[in-house]
PDB file of N, CA, C and O in Angstrom:
ATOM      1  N   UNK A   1     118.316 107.899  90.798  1.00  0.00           N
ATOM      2  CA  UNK A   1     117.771 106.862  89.951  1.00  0.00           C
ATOM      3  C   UNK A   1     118.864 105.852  89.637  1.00  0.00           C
ATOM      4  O   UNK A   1     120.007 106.225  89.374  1.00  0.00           O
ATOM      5  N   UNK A   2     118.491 104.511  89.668  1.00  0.00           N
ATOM      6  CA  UNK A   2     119.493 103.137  89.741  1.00  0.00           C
ATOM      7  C   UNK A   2     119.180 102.937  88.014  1.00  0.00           C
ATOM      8  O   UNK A   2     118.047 102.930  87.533  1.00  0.00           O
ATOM      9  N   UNK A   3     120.359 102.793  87.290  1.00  0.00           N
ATOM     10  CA  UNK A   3     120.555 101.650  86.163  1.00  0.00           C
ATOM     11  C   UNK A   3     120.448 100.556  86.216  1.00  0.00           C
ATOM     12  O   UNK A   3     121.255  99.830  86.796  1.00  0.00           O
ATOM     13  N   UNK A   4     118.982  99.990  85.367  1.00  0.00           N
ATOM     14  CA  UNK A   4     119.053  98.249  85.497  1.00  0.00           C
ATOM     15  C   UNK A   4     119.259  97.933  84.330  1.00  0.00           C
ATOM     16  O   UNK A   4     119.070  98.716  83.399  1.00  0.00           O
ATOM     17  N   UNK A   5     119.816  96.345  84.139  1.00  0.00           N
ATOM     18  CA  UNK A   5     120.375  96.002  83.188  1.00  0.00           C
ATOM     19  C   UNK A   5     119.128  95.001  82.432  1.00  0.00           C
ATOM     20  O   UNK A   5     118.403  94.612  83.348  1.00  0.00           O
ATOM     21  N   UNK A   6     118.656  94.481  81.156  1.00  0.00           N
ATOM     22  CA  UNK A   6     117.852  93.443  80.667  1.00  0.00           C
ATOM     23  C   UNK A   6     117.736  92.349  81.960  1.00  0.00           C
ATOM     24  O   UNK A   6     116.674  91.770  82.190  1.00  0.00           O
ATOM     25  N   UNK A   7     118.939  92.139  82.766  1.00  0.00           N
ATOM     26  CA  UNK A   7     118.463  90.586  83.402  1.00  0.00           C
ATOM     27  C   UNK A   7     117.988  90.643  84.777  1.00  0.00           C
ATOM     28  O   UNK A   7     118.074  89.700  85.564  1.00  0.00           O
ATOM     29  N   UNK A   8     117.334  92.119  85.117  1.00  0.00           N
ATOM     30  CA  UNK A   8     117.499  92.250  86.735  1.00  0.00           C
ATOM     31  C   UNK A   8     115.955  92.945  86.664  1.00  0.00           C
ATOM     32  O   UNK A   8     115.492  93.892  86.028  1.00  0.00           O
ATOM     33  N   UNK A   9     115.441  92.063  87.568  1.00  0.00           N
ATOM     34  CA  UNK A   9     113.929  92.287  87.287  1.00  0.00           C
ATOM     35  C   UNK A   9     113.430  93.847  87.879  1.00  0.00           C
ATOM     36  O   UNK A   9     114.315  94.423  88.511  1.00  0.00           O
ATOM     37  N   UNK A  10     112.723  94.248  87.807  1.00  0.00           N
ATOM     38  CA  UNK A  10     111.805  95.248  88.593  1.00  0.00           C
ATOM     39  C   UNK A  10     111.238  95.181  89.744  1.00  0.00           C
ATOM     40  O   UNK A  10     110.048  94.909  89.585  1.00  0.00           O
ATOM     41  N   UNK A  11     111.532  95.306  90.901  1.00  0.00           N
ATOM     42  CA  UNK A  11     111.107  95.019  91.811  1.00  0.00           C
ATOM     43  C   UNK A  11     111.106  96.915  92.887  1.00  0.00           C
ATOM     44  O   UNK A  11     112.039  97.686  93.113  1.00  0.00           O
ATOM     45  N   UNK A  12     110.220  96.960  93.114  1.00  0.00           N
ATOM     46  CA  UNK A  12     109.677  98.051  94.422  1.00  0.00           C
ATOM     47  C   UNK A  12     108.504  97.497  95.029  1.00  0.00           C
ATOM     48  O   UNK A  12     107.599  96.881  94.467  1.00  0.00           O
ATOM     49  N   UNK A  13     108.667  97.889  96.668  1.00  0.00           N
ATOM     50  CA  UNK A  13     107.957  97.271  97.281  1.00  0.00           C
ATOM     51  C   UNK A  13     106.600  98.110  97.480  1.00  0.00           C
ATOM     52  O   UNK A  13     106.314  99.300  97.606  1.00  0.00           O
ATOM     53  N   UNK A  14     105.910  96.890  97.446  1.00  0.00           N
ATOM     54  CA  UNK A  14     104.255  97.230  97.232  1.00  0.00           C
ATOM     55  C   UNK A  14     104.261  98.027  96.233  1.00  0.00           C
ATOM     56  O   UNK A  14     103.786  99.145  96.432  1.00  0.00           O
ATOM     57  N   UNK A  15     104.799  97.698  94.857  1.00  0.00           N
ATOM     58  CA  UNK A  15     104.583  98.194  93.523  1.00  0.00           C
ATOM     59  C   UNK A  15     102.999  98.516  92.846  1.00  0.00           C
ATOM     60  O   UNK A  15     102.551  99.401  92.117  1.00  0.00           O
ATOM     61  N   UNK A  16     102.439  97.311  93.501  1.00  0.00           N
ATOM     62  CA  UNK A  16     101.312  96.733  93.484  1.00  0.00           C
ATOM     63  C   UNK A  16     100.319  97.344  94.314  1.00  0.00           C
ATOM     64  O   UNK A  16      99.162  97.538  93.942  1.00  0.00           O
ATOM     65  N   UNK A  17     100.720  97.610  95.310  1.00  0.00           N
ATOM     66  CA  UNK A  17      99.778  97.830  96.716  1.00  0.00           C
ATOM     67  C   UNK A  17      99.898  99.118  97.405  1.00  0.00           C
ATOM     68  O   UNK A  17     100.921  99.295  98.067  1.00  0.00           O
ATOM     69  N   UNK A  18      99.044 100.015  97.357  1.00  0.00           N
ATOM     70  CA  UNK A  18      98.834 101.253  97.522  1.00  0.00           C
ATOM     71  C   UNK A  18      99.325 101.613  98.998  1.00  0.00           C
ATOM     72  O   UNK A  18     100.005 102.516  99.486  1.00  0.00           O
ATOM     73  N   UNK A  19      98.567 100.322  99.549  1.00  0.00           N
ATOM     74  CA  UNK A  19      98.396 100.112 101.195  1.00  0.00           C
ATOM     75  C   UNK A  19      99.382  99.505 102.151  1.00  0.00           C
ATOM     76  O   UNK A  19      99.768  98.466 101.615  1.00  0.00           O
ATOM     77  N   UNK A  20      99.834  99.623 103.039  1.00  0.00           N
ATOM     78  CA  UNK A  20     100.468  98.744 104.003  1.00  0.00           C
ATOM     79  C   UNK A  20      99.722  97.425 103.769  1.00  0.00           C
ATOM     80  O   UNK A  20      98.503  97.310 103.640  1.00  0.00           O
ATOM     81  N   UNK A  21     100.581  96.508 103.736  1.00  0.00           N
ATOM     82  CA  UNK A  21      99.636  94.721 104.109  1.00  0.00           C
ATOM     83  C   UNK A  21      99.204  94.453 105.136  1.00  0.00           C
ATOM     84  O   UNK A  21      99.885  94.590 106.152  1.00  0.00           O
ATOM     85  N   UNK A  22      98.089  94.044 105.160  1.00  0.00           N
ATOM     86  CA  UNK A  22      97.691  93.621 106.413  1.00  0.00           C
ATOM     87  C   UNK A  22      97.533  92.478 106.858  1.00  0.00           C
ATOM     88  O   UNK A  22      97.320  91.642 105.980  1.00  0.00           O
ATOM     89  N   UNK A  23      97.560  91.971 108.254  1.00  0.00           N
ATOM     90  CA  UNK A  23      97.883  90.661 108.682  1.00  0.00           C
ATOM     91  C   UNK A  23      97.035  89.390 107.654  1.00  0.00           C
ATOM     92  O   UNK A  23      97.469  88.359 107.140  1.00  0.00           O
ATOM     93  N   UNK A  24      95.721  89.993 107.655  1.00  0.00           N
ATOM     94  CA  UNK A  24      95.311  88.889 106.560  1.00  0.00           C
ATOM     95  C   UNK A  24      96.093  88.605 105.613  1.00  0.00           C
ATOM     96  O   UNK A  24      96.678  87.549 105.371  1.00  0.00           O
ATOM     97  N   UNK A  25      96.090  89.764 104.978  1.00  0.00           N
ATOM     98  CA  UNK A  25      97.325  89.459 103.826  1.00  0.00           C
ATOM     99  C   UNK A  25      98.735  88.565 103.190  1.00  0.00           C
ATOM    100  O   UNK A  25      99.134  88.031 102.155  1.00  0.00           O
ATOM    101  N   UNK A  26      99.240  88.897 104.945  1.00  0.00           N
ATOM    102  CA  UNK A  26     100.189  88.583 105.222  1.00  0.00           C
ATOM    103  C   UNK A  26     100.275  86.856 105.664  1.00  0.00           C
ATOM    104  O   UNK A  26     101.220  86.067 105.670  1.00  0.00           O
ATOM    105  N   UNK A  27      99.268  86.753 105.908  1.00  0.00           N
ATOM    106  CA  UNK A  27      98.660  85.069 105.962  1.00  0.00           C
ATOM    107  C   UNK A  27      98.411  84.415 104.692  1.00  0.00           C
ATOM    108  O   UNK A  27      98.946  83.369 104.325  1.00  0.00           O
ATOM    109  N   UNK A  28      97.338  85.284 103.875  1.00  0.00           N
ATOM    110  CA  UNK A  28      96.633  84.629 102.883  1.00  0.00           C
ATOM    111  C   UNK A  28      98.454  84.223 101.969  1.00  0.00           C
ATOM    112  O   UNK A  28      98.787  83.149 101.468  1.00  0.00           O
ATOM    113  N   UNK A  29      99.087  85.223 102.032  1.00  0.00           N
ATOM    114  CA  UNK A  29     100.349  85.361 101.203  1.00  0.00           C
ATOM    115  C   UNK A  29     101.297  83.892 101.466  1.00  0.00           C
ATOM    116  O   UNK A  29     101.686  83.122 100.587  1.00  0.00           O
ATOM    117  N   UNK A  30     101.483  83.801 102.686  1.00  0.00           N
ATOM    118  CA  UNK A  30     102.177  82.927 103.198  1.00  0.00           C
ATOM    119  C   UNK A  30     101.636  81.219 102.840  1.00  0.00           C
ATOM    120  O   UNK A  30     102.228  80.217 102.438  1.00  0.00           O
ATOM    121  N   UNK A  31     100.140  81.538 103.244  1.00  0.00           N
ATOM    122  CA  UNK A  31      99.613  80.522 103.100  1.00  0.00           C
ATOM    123  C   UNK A  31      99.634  79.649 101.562  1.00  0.00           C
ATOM    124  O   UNK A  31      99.654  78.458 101.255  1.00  0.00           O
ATOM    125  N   UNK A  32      99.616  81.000 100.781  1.00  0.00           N
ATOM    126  CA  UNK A  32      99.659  80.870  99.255  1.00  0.00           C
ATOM    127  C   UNK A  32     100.989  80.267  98.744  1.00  0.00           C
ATOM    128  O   UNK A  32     101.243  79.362  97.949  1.00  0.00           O
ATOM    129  N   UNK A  33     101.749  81.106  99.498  1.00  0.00           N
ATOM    130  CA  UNK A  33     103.301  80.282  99.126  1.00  0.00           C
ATOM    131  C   UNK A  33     103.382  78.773  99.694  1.00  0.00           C
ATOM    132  O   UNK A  33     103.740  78.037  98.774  1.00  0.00           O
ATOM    133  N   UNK A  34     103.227  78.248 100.578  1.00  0.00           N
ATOM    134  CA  UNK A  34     102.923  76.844 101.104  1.00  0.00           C
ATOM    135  C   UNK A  34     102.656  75.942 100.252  1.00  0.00           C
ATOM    136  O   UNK A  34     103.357  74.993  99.901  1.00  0.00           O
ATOM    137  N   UNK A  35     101.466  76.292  99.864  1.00  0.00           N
ATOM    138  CA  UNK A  35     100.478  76.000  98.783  1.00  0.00           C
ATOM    139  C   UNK A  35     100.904  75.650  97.391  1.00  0.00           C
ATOM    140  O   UNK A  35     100.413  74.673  96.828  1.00  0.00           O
ATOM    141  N   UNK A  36     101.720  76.344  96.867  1.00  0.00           N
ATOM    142  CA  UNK A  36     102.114  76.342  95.830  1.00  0.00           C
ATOM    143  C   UNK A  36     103.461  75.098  95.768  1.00  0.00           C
ATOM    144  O   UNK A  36     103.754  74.258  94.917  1.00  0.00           O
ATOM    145  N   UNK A  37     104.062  75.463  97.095  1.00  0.00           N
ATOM    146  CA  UNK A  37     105.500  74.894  96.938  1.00  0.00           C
ATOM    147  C   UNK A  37     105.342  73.107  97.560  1.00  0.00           C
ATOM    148  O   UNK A  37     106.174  72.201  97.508  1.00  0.00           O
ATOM    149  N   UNK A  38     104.041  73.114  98.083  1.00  0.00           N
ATOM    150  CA  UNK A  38     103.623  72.189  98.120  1.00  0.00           C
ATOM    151  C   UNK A  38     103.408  71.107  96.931  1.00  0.00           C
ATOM    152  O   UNK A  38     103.367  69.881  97.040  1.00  0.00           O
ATOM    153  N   UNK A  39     103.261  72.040  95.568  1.00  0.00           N
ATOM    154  CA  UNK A  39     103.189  71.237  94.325  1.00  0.00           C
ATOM    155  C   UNK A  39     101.901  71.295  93.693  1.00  0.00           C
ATOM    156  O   UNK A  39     101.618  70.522  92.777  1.00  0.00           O
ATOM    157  N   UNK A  40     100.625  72.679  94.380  1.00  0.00           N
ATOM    158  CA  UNK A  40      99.592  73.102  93.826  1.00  0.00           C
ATOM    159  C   UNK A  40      99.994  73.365  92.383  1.00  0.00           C
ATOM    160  O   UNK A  40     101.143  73.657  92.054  1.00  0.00           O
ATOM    161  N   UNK A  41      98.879  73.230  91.472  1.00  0.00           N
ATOM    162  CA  UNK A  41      99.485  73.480  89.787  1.00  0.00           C
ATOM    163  C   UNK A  41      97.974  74.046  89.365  1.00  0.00           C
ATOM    164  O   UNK A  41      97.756  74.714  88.355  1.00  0.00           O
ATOM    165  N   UNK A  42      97.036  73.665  90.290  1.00  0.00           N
ATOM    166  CA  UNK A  42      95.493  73.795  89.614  1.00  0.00           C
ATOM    167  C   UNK A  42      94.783  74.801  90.541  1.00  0.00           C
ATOM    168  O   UNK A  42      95.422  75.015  91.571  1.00  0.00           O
ATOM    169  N   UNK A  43      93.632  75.465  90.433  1.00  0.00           N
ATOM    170  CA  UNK A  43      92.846  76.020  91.270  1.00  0.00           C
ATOM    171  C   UNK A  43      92.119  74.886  92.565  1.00  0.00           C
ATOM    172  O   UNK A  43      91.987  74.989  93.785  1.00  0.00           O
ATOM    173  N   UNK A  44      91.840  74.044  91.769  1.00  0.00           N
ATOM    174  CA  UNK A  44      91.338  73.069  92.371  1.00  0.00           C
ATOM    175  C   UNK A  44      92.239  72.908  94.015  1.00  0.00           C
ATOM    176  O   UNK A  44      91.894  73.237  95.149  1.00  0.00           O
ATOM    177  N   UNK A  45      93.507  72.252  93.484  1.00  0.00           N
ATOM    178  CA  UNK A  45      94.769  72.682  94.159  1.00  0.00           C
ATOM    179  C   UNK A  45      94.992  73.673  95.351  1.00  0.00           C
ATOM    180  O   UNK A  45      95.125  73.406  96.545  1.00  0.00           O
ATOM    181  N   UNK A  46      94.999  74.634  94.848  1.00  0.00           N
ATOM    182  CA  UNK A  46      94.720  75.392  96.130  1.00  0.00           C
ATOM    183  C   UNK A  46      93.987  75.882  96.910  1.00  0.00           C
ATOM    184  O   UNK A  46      94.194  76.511  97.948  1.00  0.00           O
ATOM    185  N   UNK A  47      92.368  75.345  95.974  1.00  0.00           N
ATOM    186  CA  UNK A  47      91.443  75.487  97.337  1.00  0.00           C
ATOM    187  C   UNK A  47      91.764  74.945  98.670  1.00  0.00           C
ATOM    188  O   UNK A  47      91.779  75.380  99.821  1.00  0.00           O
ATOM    189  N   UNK A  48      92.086  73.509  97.906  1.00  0.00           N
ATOM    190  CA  UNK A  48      92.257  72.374  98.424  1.00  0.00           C
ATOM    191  C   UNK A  48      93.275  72.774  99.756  1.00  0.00           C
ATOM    192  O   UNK A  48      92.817  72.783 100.898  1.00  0.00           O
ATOM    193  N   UNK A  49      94.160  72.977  99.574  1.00  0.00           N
ATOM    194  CA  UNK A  49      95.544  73.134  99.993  1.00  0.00           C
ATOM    195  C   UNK A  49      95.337  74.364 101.185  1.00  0.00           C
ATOM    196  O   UNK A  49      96.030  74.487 102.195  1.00  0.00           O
ATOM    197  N   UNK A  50      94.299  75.147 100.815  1.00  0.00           N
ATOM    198  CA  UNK A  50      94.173  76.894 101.288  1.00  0.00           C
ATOM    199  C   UNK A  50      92.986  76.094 102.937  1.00  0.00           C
ATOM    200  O   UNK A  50      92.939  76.471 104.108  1.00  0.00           O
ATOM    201  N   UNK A  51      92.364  75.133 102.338  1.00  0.00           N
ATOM    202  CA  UNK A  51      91.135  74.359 103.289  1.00  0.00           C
ATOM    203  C   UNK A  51      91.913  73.071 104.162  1.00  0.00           C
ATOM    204  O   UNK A  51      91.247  72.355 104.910  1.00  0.00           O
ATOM    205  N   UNK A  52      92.804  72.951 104.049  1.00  0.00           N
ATOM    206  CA  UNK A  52      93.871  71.678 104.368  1.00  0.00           C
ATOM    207  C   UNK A  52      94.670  72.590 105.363  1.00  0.00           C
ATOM    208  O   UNK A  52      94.801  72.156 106.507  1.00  0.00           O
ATOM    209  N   UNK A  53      95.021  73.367 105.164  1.00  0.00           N
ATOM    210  CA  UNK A  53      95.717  74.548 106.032  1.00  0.00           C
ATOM    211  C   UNK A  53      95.155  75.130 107.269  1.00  0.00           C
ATOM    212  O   UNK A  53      95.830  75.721 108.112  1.00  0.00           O
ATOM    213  N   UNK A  54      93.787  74.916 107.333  1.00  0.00           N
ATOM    214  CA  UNK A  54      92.481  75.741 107.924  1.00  0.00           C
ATOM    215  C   UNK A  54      92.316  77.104 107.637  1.00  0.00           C
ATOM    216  O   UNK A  54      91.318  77.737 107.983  1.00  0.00           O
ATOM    217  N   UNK A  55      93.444  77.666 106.897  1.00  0.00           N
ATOM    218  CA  UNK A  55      92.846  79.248 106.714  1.00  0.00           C
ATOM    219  C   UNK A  55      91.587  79.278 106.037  1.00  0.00           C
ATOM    220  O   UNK A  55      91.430  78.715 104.953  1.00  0.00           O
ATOM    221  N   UNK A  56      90.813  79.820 106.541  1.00  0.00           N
ATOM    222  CA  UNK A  56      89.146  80.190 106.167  1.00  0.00           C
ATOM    223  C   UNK A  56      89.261  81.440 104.883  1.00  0.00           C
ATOM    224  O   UNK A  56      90.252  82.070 104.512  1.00  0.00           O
ATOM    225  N   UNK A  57      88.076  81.485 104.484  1.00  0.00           N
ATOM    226  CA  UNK A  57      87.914  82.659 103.241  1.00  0.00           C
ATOM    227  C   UNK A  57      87.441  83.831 103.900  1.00  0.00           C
ATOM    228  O   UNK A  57      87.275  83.709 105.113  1.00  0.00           O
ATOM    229  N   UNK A  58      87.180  84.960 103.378  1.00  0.00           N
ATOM    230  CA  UNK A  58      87.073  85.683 103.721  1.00  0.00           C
ATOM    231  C   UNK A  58      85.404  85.474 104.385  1.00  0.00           C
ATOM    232  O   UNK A  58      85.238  86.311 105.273  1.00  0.00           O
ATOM    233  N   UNK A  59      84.597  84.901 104.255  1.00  0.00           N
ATOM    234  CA  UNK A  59      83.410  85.550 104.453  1.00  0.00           C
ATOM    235  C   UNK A  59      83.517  84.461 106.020  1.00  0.00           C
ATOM    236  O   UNK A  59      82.498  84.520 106.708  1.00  0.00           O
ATOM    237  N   UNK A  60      84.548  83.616 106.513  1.00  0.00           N
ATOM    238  CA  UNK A  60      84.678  82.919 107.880  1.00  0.00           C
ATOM    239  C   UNK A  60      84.321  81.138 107.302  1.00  0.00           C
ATOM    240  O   UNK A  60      84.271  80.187 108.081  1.00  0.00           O
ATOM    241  N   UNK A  61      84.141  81.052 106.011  1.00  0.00           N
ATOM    242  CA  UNK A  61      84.419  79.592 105.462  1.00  0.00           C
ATOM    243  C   UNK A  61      85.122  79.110 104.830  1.00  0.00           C
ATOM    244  O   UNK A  61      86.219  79.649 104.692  1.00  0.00           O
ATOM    245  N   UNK A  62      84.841  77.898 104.161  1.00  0.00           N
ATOM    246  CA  UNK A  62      85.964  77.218 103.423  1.00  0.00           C
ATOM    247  C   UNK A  62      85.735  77.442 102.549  1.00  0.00           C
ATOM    248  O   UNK A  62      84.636  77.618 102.024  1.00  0.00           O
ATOM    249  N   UNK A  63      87.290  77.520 101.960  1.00  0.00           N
ATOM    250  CA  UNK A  63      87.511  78.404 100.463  1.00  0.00           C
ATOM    251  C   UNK A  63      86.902  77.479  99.518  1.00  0.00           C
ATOM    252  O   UNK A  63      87.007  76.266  99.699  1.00  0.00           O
ATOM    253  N   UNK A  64      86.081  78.113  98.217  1.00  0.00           N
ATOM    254  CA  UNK A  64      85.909  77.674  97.194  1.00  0.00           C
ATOM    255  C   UNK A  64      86.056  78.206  95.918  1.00  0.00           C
ATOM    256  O   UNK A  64      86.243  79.423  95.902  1.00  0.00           O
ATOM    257  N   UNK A  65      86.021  77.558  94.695  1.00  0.00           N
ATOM    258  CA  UNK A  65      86.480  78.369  93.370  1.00  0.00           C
ATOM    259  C   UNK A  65      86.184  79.727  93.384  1.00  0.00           C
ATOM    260  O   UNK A  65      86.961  80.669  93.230  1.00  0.00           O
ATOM    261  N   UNK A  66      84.811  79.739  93.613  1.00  0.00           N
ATOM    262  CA  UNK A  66      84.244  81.448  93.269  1.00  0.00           C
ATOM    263  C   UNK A  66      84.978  82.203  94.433  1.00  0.00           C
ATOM    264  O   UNK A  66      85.850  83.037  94.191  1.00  0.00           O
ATOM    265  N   UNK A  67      84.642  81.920  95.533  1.00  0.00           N
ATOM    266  CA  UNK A  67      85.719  82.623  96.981  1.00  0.00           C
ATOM    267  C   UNK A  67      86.670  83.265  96.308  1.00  0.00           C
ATOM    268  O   UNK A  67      86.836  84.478  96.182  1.00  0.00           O
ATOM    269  N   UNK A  68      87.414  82.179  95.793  1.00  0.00           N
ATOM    270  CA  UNK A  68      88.853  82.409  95.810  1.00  0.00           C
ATOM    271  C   UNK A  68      89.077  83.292  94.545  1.00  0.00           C
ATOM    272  O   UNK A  68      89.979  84.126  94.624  1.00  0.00           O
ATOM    273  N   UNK A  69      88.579  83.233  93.736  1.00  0.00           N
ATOM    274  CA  UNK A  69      88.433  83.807  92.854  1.00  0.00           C
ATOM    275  C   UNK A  69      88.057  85.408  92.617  1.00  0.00           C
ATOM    276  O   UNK A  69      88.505  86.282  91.874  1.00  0.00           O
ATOM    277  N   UNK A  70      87.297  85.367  93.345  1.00  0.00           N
ATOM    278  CA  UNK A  70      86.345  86.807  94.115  1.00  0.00           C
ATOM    279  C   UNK A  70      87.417  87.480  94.769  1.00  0.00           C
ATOM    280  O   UNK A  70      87.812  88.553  94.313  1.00  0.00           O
ATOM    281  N   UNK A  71      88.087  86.829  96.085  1.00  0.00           N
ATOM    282  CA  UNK A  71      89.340  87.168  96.450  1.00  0.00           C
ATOM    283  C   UNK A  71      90.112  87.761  96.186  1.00  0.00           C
ATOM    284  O   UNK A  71      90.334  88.736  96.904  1.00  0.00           O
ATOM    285  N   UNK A  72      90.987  87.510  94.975  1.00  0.00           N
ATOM    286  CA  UNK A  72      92.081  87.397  94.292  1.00  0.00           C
ATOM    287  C   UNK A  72      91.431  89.042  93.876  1.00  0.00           C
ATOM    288  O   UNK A  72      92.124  90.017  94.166  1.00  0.00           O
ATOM    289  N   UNK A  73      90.120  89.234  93.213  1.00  0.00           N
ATOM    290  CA  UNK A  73      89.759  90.246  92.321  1.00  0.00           C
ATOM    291  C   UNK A  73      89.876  91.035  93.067  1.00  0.00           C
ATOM    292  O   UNK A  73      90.591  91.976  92.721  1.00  0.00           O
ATOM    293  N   UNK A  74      89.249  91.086  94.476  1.00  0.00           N
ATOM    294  CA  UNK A  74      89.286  91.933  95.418  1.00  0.00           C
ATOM    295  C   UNK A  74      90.918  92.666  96.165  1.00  0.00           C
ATOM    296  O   UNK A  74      91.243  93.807  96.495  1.00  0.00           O
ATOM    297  N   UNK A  75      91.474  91.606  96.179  1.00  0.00           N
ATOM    298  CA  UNK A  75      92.832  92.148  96.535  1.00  0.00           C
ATOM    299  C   UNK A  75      93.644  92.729  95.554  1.00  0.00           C
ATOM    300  O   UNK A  75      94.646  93.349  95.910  1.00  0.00           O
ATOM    301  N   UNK A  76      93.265  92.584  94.000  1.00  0.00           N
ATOM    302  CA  UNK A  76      94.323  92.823  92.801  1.00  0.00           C
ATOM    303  C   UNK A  76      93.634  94.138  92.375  1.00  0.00           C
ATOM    304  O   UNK A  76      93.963  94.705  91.333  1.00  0.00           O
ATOM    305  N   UNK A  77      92.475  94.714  93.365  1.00  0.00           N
ATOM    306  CA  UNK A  77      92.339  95.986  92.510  1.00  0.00           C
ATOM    307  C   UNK A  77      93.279  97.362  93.164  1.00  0.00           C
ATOM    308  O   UNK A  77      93.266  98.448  92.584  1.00  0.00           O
TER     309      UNK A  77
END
């Protein structure tokens, strides 16, 4: 077991994620980072940005609020 100090965050991989990532994932992720560093700030934003990209939603269309939203729920459980 490692000693961390107050300023050194928590980090283990797939802390979060039970599962290996999978290539979607590994897209939607990437794509998300793009997205963001692009200067997304809103949902709106990264529909936008997620449909500007061409990555499709899950169901083979273009992403929209609820999609994405639905998404997010689906991958964060």
């Amino acid at each position: 077991m490692t000693t961390r100090t107050a300023r050194e965050p928590y980090l283990e991989a797939n802390q979060t994620h039970p599962e290996p990532i999978t290539p979607y994932e590994m897209k939607l992720s990437g794509s998300l980072t793009e997205v963001f560093s692009s200067g997304a700030t809103t949902l709106d934003d990264v529909v936008a940005g997620l449909n500007a990209l061409g990555l499709h939603g899950p169901d083979g269309k273009a992403w929209s609020d609820d999609t994405f939203r639905a998404e997010m729920r689906r991958l964060g459980k």
